[in-house]
C-alpha positions in Angstrom: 56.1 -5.6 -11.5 55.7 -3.0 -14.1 52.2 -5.5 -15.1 51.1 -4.9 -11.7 51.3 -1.0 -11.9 49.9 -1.3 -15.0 46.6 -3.0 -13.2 46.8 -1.2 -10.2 46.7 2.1 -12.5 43.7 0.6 -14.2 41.7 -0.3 -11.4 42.0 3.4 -10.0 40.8 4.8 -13.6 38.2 2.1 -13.2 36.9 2.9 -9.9 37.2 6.7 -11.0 34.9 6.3 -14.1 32.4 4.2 -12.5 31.8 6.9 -9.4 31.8 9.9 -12.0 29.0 7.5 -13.7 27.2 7.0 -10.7 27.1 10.8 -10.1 25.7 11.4 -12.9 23.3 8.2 -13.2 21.9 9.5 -9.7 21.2 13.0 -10.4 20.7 13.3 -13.9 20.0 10.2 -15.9 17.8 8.1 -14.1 15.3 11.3 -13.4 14.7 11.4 -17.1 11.3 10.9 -18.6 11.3 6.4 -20.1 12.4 6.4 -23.1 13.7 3.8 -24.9 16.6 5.8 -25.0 17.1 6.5 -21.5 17.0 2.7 -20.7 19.9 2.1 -23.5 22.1 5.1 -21.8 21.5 3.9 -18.2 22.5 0.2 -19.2 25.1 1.0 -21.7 26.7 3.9 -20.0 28.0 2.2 -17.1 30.0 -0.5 -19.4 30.8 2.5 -21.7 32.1 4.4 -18.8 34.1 1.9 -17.4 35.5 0.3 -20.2 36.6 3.4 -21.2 38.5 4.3 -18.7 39.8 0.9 -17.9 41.6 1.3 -21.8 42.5 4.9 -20.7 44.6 4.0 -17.8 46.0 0.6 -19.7 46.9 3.4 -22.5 48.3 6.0 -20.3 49.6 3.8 -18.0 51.7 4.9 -14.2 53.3 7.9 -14.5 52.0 11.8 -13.3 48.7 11.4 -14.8 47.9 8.6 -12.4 47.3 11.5 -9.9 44.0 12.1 -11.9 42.1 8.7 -11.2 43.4 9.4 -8.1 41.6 12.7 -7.2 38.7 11.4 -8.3 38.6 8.5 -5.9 39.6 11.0 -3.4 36.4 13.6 -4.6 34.0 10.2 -4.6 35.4 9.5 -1.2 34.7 13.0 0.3 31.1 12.9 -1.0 30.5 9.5 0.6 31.7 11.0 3.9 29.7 14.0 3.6 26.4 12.3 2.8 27.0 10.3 5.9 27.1 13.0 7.8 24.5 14.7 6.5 22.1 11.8 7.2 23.5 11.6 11.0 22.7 15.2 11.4 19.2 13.8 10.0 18.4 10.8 11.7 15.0 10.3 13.0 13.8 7.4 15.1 14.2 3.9 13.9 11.0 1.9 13.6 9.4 0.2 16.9 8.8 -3.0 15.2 8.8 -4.2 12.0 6.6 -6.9 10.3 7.7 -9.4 7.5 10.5 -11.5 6.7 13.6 -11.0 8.1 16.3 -9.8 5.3 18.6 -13.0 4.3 22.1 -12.8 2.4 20.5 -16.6 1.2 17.7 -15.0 -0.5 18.5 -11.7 -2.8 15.4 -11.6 -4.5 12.8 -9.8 -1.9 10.6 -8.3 -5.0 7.7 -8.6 -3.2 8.5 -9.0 0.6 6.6 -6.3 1.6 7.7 -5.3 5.2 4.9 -3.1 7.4 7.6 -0.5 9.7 5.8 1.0 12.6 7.3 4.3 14.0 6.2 6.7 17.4 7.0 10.5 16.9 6.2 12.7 19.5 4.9 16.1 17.8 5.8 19.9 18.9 2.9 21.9 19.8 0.5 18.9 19.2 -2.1 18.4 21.6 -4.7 16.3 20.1 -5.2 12.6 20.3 -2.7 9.6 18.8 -3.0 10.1 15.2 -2.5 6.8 13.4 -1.1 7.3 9.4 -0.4 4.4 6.8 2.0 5.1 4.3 1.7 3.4 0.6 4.1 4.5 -2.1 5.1 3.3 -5.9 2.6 0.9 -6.8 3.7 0.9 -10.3 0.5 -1.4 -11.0 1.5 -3.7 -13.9 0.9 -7.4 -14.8 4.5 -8.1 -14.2 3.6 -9.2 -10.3 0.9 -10.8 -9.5 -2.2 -8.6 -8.5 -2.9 -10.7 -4.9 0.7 -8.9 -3.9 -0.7 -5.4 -4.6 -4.1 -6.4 -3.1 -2.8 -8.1 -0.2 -0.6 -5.3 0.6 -3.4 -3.1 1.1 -5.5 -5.1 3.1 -2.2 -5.4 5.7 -1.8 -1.6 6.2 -5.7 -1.5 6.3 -6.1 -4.2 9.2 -3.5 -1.5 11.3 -7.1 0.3 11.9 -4.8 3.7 10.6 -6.6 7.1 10.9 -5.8 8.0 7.2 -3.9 6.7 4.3 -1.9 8.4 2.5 -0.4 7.4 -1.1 2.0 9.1 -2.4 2.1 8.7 -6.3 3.3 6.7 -9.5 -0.1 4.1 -8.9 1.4 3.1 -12.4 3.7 3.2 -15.1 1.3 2.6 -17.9 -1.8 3.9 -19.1 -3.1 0.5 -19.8 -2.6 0.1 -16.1 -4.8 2.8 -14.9 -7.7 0.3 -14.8 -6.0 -1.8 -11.8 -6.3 1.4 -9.8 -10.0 0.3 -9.3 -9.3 -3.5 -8.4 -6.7 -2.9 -5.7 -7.6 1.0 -4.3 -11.0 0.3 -3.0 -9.6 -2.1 -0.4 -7.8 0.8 1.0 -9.8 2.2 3.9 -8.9 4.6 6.8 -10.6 5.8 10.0 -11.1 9.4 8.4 -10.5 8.9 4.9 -7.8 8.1 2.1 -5.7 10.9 0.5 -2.8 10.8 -2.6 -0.9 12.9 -5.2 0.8 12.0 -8.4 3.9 10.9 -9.1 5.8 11.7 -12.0 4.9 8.3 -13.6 1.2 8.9 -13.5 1.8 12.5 -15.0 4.1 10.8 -18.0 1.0 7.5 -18.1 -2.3 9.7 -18.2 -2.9 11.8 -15.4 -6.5 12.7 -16.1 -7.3 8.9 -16.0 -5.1 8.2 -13.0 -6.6 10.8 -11.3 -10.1 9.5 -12.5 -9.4 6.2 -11.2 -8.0 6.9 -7.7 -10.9 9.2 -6.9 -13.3 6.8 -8.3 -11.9 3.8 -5.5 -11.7 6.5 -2.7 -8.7 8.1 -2.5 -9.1 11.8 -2.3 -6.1 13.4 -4.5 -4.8 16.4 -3.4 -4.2 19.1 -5.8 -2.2 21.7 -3.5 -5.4 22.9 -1.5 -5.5 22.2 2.4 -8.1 19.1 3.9 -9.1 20.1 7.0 -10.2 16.9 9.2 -11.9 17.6 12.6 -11.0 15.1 15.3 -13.6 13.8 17.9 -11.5 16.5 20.8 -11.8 19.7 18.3 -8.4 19.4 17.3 -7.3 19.7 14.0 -5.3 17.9 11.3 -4.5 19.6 8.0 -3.3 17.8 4.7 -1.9 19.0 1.9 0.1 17.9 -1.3 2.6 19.1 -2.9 3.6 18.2 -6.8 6.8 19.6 -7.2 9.0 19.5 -9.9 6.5 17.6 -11.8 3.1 19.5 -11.3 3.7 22.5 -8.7 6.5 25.3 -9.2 8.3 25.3 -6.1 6.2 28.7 -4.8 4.0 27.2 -4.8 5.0 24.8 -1.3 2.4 24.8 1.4 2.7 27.4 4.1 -0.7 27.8 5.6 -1.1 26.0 8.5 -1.9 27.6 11.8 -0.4 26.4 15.3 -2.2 23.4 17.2 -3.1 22.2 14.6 -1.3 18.5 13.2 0.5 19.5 9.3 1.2 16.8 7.5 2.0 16.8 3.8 2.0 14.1 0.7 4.5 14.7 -1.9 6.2 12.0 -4.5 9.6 13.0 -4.1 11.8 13.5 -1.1 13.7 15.6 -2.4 11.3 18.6 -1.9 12.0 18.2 1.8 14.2 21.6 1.7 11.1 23.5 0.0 8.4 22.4 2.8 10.9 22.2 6.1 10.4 25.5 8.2 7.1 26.1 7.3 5.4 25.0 10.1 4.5 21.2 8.9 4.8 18.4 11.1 5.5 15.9 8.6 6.0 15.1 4.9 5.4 12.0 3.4 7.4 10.6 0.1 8.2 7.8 -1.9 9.9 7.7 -5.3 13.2 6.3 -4.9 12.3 2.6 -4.2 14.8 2.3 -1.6 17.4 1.9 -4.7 15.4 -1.3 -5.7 18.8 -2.7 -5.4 21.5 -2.4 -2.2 24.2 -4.1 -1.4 24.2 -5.6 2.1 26.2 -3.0 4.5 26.3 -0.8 2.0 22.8 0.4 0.7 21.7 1.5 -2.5 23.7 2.4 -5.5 21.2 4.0 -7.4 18.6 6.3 -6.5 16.8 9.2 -8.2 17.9 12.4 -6.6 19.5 15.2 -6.8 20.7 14.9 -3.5 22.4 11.4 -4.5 21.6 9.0 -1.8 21.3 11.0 0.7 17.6 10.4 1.7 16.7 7.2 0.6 14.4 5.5 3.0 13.4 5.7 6.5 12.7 8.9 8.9 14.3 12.0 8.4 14.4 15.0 11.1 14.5 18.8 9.7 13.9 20.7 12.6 10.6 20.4 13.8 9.3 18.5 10.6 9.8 14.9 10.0 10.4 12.9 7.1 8.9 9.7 6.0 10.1 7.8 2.7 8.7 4.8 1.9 11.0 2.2 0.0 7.8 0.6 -1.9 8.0 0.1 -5.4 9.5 -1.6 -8.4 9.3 -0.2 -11.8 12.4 -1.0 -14.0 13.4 -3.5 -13.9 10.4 -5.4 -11.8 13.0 -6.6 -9.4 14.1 -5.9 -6.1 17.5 -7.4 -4.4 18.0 -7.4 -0.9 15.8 -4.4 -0.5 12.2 -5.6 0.7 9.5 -3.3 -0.3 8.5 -1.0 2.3 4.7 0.3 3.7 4.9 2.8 6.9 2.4 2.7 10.1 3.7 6.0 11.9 1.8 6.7 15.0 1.9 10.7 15.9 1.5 11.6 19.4 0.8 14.8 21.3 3.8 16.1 22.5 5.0 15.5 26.4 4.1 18.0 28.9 
């Protein structure tokens, strides 16, 4: 018996350790800049952190200090239920129809499963015609995949006919990358144009030739001036993007769109949602987190980039009267995704109902 407490002691100090880890992993250590030293803390921190406090509680043992392990189960517990409330008070539409392979407990690996997710939103004040938007995110161009995945991604979003597509940073990881920018961009063709931003990979790569490269295959890149597109009805649609914490200081976040007219912004990280919502945009447009690259079937991700945790990690997001796309596209490192298919978005904006 006094074995068992002695396990049931370490397994709380256990579980304690690794959530105070993946606090910190979350918010803090993951958004560092690559470094050889960042992947050595991220990979042996965990193990540090958990063995560590597994030899804590074996030391300590059960007695009144148990109640620490404890609180801190109880803390990770409350956050858990807060985030999943926070994203219920946020929940936008689930997709209309997605395209690909269905997701399979028989097959973890879905590295490059791309799956195309369609979505309707009906837009306050709109009046204008259906606006059709394709969604790419987190390239991270390497020779790690094979380039008829990258390519072959783009012409699927492409062959959706969408008004504009939008890319929303970190093309690569690389500078020796840059160059695929012109082998697979090109292919990428809306209606009434092609638009993107950075992402804090390109910045920490080579931005100038990033920049050089995307413009160079037809993607416009936004540096934080509105794009005013005409429509064929005299309505409007504005773009902007928004570079944030990477490029832009948050001051910096869009505010000059008039009403009528369709707002939609490109930025690489969701997390600037709370610096753009109430300022008249319709919608914001993000990437970054990769959908976790890794989830756990009824779970979700463990891991994702944010300050805000998990909170926001794919999907459609509702802040009032702007909306929130995240694309789960991408793998960086490691070049692997597990039961979390790569993501590209068709969302189809429609005038709002009379």
């Amino acid at each position: 018996m006094k074995t068992l407490k002695h396990l049931l002691v370490v397994l709380a100090w256990m579980i304690s350790g690794a959530a105070a880890y993946l606090y910190v992993l979350n918010r803090l250590l993951i958004q560092a800049r690559d470094r050889r030293l960042k992947s050595f803390m991220i990979r042996g921190g965990g193990l540090l952190t958990v063995g560590a406090s597994a030899a804590l509680g074996w030391r300590i043992g059960p007695g009144r200090s148990t109640v620490i392990p404890v609180v801190g189960i109880v803390i990770a517990a409350a956050g858990e239920a807060r985030r999943l409330a926070l994203r219920a008070r946020h929940k936008g539409a689930q997709p209309v129809r997605d395209e690909g392979l269905a997701l399979s407990l028989a097959k973890p690996n879905t590295t490059t499963d791309l799956v195309v997710r369609f979505y309707e939103t009906r837009v306050q004040g709109w009046r204008g015609p259906r606006v059709r938007v394709a969604h790419i995110s987190d390239f991270h161009l390497n020779h790690h995949l094979p380039l008829e995945y990258f390519v072959e991604s783009v012409r699927r979003v492409t062959a959706e006919q969408p008004d504009f597509i939008f890319f929303t940073g970190d093309f690569i990881t690389r500078a020796k990358y840059a160059p695929l920018i012109r082998t697979v961009l090109p292919l990428a063709r809306g209606r009434l144009g092609a638009y993107g931003v950075i992402g804090n990979h390109d910045r920490w790569a080579d931005i100038s030739d990033v920049r050089a490269a995307a413009e160079a295959a037809g993607i416009r890149m936004l540096d934080g001036a509105p794009v005013r597109v005409a429509l064929e009805d005299g309505s409007c649609v504005v773009i902007a993007g928004y570079e944030h914490p990477w490029g832009q200081p948050h001051e910096d976040a869009p505010a000059f769109f008039r009403a009528g007219e369709l707002a939609l912004v490109l930025t690489h990280t969701p997390d600037n949602i709370h610096l753009l919502e109430d300022r008249g945009i319709d919608a914001v447009f993000a990437g970054h987190y990769h959908g976790g690259q890794i989830r756990i079937p009824g779970f979700g991700a463990l891991v994702v980039p944010s300050k805000y945790g998990r909170l926001y990690d794919r999907g459609h997001f509702v802040f009032g009267r702007t909306h929130l796309f995240v694309t789960s596209g991408g793998s960086a490192e490691p070049p692997v995704r597990i039961w979390c298919p790569p993501d590209a978005l068709i969302v189809d904006f429609l005038p709002e109902e009379d």
